[in-house]
C-alpha positions as CSV (number, residue, x, y, z in Angstrom):
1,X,-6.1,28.9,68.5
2,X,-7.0,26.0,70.4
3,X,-5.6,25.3,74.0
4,X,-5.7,23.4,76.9
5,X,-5.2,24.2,80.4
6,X,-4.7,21.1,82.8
7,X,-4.9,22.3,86.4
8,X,-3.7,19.4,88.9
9,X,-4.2,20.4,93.0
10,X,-1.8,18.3,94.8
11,X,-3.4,18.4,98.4
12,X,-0.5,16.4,99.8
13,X,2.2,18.3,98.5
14,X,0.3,21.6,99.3
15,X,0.6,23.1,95.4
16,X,-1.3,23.7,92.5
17,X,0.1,23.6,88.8
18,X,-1.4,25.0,85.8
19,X,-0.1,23.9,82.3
20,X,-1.0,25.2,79.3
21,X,-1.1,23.5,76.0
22,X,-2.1,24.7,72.5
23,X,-2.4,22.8,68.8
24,X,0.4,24.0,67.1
25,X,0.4,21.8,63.6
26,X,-1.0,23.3,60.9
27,X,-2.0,20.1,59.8
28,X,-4.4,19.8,62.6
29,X,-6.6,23.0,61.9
30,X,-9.5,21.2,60.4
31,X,-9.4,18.1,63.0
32,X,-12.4,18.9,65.0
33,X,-11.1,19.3,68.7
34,X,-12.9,16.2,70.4
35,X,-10.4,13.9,67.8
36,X,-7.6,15.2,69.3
37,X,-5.5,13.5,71.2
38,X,-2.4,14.4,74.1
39,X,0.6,13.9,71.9
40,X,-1.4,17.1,69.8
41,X,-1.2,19.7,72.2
42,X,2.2,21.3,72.5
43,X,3.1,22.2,76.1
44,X,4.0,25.9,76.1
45,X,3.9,26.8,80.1
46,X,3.9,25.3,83.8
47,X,3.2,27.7,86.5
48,X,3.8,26.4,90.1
49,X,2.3,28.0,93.1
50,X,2.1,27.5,97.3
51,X,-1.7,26.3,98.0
52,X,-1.2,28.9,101.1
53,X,-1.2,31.5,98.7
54,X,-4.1,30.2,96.5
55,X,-6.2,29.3,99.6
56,X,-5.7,33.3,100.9
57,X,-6.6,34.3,97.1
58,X,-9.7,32.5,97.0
59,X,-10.6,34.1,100.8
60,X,-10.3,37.8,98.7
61,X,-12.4,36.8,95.7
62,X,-12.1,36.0,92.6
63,X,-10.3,38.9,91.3
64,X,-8.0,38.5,94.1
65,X,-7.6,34.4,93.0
66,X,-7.3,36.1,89.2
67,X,-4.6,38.0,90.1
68,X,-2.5,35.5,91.5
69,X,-3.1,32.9,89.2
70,X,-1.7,35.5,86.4
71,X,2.0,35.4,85.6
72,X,4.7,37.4,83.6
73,X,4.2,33.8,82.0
74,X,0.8,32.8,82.3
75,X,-1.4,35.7,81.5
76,X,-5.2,34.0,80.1
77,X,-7.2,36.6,78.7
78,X,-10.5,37.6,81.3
79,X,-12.7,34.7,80.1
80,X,-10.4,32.4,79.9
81,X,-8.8,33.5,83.6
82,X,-12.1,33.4,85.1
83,X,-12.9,30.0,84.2
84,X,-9.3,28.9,85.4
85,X,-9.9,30.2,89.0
86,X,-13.5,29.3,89.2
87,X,-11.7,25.7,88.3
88,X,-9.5,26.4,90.8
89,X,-12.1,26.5,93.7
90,X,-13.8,23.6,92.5
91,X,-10.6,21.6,93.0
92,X,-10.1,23.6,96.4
93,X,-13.6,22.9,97.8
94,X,-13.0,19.1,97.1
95,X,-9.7,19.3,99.2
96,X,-8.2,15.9,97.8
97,X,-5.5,15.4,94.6
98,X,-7.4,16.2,91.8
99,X,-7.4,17.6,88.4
100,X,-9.3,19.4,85.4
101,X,-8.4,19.8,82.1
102,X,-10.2,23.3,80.1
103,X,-10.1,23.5,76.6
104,X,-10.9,26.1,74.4
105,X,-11.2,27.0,70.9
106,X,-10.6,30.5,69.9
107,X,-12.7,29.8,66.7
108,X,-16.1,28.9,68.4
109,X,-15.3,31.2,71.6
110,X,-16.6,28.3,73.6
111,X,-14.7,25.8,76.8
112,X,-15.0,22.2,77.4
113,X,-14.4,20.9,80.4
114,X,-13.1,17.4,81.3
């Protein structure tokens, strides 16, 4: 499967959202991923959190930061979950609005980022 995470820290509004997307057309399995465009990518989940929270997280680790960016909802499997919050402090550490986009490609077992 191929998905996208797009991880947007709103400094000013004190929150961070992480959306996940993934190719859901059949028709799109042997477009190589770099051709694809937005309109592919089927949003399947927004998770909202308190940057309070995330700042304390990423104070207790990353495992701590793993934790809490995991959901009922949202649950990235370990490699996937680790490049999220290590995302995640990057946008942190730059403390202004920003965003990242992480795709992946179950096929290849490899991430882009953007």
């Amino acid at each position: 499967m191929r998905q996208k995470y797009l991880i947007i820290h709103d400094a000013a509004k004190h929150n961070l959202k992480i959306r996940e997307y993934a190719v859901i057309d059949k028709s799109l399995e042997k477009t190589h991923t770099s051709m694809l465009r937005h309109d592919d990518y089927c949003l399947l989940y927004e998770e909202n959190y308190d940057s309070a929270i995330i700042v304390n997280s990423i104070s207790n680790g990353m495992s701590d930061l793993v934790a809490t960016l995991r959901t009922r909802n949202l649950f990235p499997v370990a490699p996937k979950a680790d490049l999220i919050a290590q995302s995640v402090i990057s946008l942190y550490d730059s403390a202004k609005n920003s965003s990242v986009e992480l795709f992946f490609n179950d096929s290849d077992r490899n991430a882009n980022l953007r």
